[in-house]
N, C-alpha and C positions, 0 to 999 in steps of 0.2 A: 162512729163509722163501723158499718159490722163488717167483719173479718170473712173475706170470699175467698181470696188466695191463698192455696196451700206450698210450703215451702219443705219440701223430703231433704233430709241430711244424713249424710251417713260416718257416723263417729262411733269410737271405739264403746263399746259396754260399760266397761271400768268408768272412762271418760262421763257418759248420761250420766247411771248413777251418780259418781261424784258430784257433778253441776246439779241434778237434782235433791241431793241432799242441802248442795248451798241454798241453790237459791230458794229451796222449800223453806229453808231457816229465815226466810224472810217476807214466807206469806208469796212468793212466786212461785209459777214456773217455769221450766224452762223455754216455752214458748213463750212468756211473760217477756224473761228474760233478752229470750232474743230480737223481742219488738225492742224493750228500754236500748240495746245495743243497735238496732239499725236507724230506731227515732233520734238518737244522739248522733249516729254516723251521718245525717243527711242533715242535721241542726251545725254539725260543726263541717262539714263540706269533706271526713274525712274518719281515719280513725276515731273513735271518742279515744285512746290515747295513743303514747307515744311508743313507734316501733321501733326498734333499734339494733344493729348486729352490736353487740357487746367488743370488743377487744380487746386484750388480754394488757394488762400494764405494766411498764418497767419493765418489773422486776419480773413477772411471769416470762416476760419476753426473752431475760435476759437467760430465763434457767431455761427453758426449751432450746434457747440458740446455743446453749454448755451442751444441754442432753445428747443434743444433734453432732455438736463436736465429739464426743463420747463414744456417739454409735458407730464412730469410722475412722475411730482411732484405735490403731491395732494394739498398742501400748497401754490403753485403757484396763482396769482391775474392774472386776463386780465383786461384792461383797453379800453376804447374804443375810447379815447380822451386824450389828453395830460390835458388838467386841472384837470378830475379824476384821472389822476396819479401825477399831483403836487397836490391835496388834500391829496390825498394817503400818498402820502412824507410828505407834513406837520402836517398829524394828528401822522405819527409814530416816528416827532420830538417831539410834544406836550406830545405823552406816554412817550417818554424817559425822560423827567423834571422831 
């Protein structure tokens, strides 16, 4: 079928180049490319893959909701260095004796 319609995109410089170095490394281009990606998108009714907002787990969860404690706690120390914070540690083992 010969190609009559043209499709304009407007994506960052950095971005082309890169995509055209891929997909040159495989004998495409990027207009190759973006048939293989919309003939897959209308074959599978949908992305060819899977989109997803990520969310942070646990553990991630659990240190942002500390951070957040931290940022509004007036009593909170910063430290700028790990040996200010092992002084830190050892001077509030010396209070406790």
């Amino acid at each position: 079928m010969p190609r009559s319609a043209v499709l304009n995109l407007r994506i960052e410089p950095e971005i082309k180049a890169d995509a055209e170095e891929l997909f040159g490394s495989f004998g495409l281009t990027v207009t190759d490319a973006v048939n293989v990606f919309l003939r897959q998108s209308l074959m599978r009714g949908g992305f060819p893959f899977e989109i997803v907002r990520h969310k942070p787990n646990a553990v991630a969860q659990a240190a942002v909701a500390e951070a957040e404690l931290l940022l509004h706690d007036p009593n909170a120390k910063s430290f700028t260095s790990m040996e200010d914070l092992r002084a830190e540690l050892l001077s509030d083992e010396d209070d406790d004796v």
